[in-house]
C-alpha positions in Angstrom: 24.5 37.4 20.5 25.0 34.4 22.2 22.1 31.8 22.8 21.6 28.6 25.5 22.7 25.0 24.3 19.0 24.4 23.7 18.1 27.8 22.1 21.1 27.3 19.6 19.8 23.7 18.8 16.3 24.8 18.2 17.5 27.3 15.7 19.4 24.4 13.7 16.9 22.5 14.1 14.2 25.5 12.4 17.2 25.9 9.7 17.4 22.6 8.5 13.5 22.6 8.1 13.8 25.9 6.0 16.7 25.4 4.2 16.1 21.5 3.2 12.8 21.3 3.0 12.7 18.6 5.6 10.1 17.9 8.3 10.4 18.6 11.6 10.7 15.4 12.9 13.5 14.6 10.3 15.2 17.6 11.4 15.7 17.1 15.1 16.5 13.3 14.8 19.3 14.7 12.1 20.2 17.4 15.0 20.1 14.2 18.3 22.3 12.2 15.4 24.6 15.2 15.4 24.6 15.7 19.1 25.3 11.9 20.4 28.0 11.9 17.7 29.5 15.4 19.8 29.5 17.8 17.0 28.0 20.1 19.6 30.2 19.3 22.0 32.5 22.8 21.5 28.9 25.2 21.2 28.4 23.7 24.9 31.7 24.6 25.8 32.2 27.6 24.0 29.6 30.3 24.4 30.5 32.5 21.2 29.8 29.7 19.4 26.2 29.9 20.0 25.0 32.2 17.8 22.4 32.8 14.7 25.7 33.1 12.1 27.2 30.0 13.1 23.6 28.6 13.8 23.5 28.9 10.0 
């Protein structure tokens, strides 16, 4: 199922937290880093992008 731009965001942001044992902070500058560099410039455009598997 797909989710917003900001949904799909959150969850990488929760999954980086989880998976690397990284605080939250650390997480969502990484995720703004990756943003204003356009990685996530394809999830805005394409909506079956956003989703938990690719999330992952």
């Amino acid at each position: 199922m797909a989710m917003t731009c900001e949904t799909h965001l959150d969850e990488v942001t929760t999954l980086i937290t989880e998976m690397y044992d990284v605080s939250e902070e650390a997480a969502i500058k990484q995720v703004m880093r990756a943003q204003a560099a356009d990685f996530f410039t394809l999830h805005d455009d394409i909506l079956a992008m956003r989703t938990q598997e690719r999330a992952v």
